[in-house]
Structure formats: C-alpha cells, structure tokens
N, C-alpha and C positions, 0 to 999 in steps of 0.2 A: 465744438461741433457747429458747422455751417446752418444756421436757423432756418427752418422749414425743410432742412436735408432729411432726408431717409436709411438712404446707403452709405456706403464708405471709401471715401476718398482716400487714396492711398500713391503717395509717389516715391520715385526712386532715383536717386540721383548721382553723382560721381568722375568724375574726370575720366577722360576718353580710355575705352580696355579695360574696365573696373568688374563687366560682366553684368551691367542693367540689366541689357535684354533677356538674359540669360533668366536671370531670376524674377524678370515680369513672368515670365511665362511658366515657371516652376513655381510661384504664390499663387498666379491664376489658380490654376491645375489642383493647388494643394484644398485654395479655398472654393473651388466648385466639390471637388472630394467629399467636403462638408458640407455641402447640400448649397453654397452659396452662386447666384447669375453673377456674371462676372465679366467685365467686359476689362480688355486692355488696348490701349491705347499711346500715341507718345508727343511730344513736342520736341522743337517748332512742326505741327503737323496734327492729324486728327479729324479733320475735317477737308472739303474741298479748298474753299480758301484757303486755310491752314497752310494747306500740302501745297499749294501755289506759293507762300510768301516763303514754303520752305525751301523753296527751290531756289527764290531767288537769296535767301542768306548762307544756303551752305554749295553755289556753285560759282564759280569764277574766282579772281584773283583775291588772295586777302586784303589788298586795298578796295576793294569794290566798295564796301560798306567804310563810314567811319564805325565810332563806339555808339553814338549818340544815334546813325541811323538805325543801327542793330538792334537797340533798343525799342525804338521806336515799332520795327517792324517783329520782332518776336513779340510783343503788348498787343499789337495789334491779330498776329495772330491766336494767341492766346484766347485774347477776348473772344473769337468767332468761336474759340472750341469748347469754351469755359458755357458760352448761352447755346450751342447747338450740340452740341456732345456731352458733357461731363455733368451739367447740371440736371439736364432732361433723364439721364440713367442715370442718377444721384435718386431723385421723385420717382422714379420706380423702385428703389427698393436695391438697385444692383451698388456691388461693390463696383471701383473702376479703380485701374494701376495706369498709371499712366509715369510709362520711360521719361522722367526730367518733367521740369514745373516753373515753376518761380525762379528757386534756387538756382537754377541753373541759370538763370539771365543774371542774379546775382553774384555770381561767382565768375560768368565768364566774362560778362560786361562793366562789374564794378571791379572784381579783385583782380582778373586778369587785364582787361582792357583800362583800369582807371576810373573810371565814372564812379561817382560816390553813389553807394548804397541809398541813399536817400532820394534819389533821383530813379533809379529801378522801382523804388515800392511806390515811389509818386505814380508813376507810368501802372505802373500796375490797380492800383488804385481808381485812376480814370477809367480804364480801359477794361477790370474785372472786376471793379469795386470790392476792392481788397478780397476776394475769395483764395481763401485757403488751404491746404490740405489738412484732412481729420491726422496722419500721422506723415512723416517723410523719413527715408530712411538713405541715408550715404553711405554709399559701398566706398571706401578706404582703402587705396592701393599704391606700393611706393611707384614712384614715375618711373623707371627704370625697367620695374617688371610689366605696366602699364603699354609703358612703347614699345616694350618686348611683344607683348599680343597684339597690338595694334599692327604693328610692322607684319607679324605673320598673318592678320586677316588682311588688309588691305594692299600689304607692298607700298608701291608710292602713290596709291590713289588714294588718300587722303583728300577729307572736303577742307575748306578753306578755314575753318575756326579748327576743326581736330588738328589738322597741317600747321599748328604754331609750333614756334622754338619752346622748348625746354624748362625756359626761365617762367614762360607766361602760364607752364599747366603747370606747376610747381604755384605758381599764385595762387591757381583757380583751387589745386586741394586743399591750400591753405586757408582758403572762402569758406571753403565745405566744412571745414574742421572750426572753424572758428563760427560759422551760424550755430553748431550742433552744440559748442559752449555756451553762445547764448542762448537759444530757445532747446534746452535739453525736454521740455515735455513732447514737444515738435515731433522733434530732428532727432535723429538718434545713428549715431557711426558703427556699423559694422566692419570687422574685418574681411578684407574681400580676400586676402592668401588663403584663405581657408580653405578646405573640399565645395564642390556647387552644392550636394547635400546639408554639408554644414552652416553653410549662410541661410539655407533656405532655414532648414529649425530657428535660427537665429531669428530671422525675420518673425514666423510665425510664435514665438516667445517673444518678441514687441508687441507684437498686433492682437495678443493672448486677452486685451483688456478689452477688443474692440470684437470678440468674434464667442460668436454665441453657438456652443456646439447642438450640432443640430441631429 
C-alpha cells in the first residue's frame, strides 16, 4: 500500500483487444454495487495535459516517436495524472481503475520496443516517484484472437503503437506474462477467452483481499 493512501489503486492491463475497457467499467460497476466511490480513468490520458501528450504518441506515423521519446513522453504524462488525478481521489477515500499504468510502458517500450526495463522504472521513478499500484491485473489473450477484435472494432484505423506487426505484440504479451512471474503479489494474469461475466468474478476474487463488504 501506497503510504498516506486511503483508497485503492487498481490497474488493468494487456496487449491491444484483450477487453481492458470492457472490464474497467464492469469492476467499476461491480465495486460501486458494494457501496464503493469509484472513479475510472486510463493512460497515456486522464488529465488535460495527459489527454494532450496522448495525442501526440498515439497519432501519426509510427516513426514519429523513437522508443526513448516514447518513453520519456508517457513518464511525463503519467506524472501529471498520478499528482492531479489518481493520488488526490486515492486521499478521498475512492477506489480508481485506471485502463493501463506502468506496465504498459513496460512492456510496450522495453519488451516490445527494446529499451531495458531498468530504464522504464528509472523514468518512472523521476517523474511519479516510484508510485505503484495497490493490485494490477493482465488480461491474457492469444494474438491471433486479439487481432481478431481488434480488426472488427477498428478496421484499418488503428493508432500507431496498436498498428504494429505481429512479432512486436507477441513481445509485449510476453512482458505481461513474464512481470506477473516476477511480482505475482502485484500482478496477477487472467484469462481473458473467458465469458465478460467470467473475468469479471475473476477479478473481484483477486481484489477479495482488498474490498471490505459493505
């Protein structure tokens, strides 16, 4: 737990089509049910600046950015939402879900793009002074059925990081699957083939330590 936090941090992560949004807003739902304030939220985005730096990493050519600017610019946005959003509704008391986090600059920037891992949590460290989430959960889905949804929500309008080849989101699961090995109290991998009902119990039996029936 985040020291002087209140509420409970909660993120969601997963390679592009896994069904995040889906089940931000089915946890929301579940854990207001329970009497819990609950705000949801996502990254790169969340705030005004946020939503500005978001625009500029997921519009234009995928050369636009290198890896290292990428970096530099999701840290930076981060940090604006981490001290104007998530920590301010943390000190009140509310839960917050927030669609992708850290991990996901870890996984799209180190494991996908190259950048070592140690260079992500550096950046993050300046810029949010290591803040964490209380739990993180990865939605787990094979790339195949992955691009499968993807292709039917978007067609070819794909943004310029979801728009990689094949090889590179094949990395990034494997980022996801291999932090949840390392930090298992964390991180924790669901199956996302499931039913949407069914991930959602799933979640709420992780978070079962962290939520106080009310």
């Amino acid at each position: 737990m985040n020291k002087g936090i209140v509420g409970h941090f909660i993120t969601l992560e997963g390679g592009e089509g896994c069904g995040k949004s889906t089940q931000v807003k089915a946890l929301a739902t579940r854990l207001s049910d329970l009497g819990y304030d609950v705000i949801t939220t996502r990254e790169p985005g969340g705030t005004d600046n946020a939503e500005t730096i978001r625009d500029l990493l997921l519009n234009g050519g995928d050369n636009r950015w290198d890896s290292r600017s990428e970096s530099l610019l999701f840290a930076a946005a981060r940090a604006d939402h981490i001290r104007n959003l998530i920590k301010p509704a943390l000190l009140r008391g509310q839960w917050v879900i927030c669609d992708r986090f850290i991990d996901s600059s870890r996984a799209y920037q180190s494991g996908g793009s190259g950048l070592s891992d140690d260079i992500i949590l550096k950046l993050h460290n300046i810029g949010s002074e290591g803040f964490m989430p209380d739990r993180t959960l990865v939605l787990d889905l094979d790339e195949n059925i992955a691009n499968e949804r993807v292709t039917m929500r978007d067609g070819d309008n794909r943004d310029r990081i979801g728009g990689r080849d094949k090889q590179f989101h094949q990395k990034v699961r494997q980022a996801f699957r291999s932090y949840a090995e390392q930090e298992p109290d964390r991180i924790r991998l669901i199956n996302a083939n499931a039913a949407i009902g069914k991930i959602t119990d799933d979640i709420i039996e992780i978070l079962s330590d962290l939520i106080e029936r009310k």
